[in-house]
N, C-alpha and C positions, 0 to 999 in steps of 0.2 A: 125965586125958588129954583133950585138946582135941576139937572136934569135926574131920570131916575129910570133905571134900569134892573132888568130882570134876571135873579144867578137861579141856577139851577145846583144844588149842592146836597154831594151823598157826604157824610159825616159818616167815618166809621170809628170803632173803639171795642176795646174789649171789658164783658161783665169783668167786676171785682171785688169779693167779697159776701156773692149772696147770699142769703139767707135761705135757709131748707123750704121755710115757707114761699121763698121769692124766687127760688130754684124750680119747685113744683107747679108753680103757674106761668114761669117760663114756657116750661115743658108743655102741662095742657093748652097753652094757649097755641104752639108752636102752629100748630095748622093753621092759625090765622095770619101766621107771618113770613110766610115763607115767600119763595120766588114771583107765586100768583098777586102777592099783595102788595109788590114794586111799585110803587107809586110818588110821583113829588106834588107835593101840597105847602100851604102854609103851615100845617096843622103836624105834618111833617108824618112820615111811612117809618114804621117799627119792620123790621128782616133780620131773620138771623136762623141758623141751624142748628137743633137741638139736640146734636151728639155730632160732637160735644158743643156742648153749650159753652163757650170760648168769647167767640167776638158775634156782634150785631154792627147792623150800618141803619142810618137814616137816612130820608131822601126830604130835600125841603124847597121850596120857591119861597128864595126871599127877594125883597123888591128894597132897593136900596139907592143912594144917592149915587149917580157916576164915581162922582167925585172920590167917593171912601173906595172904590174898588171891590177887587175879588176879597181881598183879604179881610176887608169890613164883612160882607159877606159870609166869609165862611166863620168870622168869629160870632156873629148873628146866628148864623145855624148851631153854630156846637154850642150857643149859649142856650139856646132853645132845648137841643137834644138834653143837654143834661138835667136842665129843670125839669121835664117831662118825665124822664128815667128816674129821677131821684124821689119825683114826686109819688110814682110808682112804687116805691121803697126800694129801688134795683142799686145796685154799687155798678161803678164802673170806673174805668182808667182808659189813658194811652191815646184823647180823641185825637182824631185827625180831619180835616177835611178837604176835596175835593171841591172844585168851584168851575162852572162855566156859565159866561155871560151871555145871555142870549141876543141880546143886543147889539152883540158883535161880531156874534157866529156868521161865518161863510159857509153858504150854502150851496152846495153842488150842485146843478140843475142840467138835468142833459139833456142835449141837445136835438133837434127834431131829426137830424140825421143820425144820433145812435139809437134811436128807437126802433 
């Protein structure tokens, strides 16, 4: 078994196409989506700002082989966001994603004398 390693990945994109109906629960939902509700998960964070109602980003932890990389990775996430959105009834385009491995992050640590 391969090694396996953890991305942290915001997926952004923008709505396309919605519907008046799918428009309008954008909207009421918006308070639940916003900057307070930042979050990465497996299950993946809904964000976005409802004037204009334009683009949204997802935020996801996926756990993936070394091997396949960032870019396995973030096509794992933006496969995720859009089954989730569409599942929703929501239209969208234009995903992109962002990807960092946490596995391999450096980490800053300061030292006892700049304290």
């Amino acid at each position: 078994m391969s090694e396996q390693h953890t991305y942290r990945v915001i997926v952004r994109g923008t709505w396309d196409g919605l519907t008046e109906e799918a428009r309008a629960r954008l909207l009421a939902e918006a308070a639940d989506h916003g900057m307070a509700s930042m979050r990465f998960s497996e299950e993946g964070s809904l964000s976005y700002e409802p004037a204009p109602l334009k683009h949204f980003s997802m935020r996801y932890v996926v756990v993936s082989d070394a091997a396949d990389g960032e870019e396995m990775a973030g096509a794992l996430a933006e496969d995720r966001a859009e089954t989730a959105l569409r599942a929703l009834g929501y239209g969208l385009r234009d995903l992109r994603s962002t990807v960092t491995d946490l596995d391999t992050m450096k980490i800053n640590r300061k030292s006892a004398s700049r304290r």
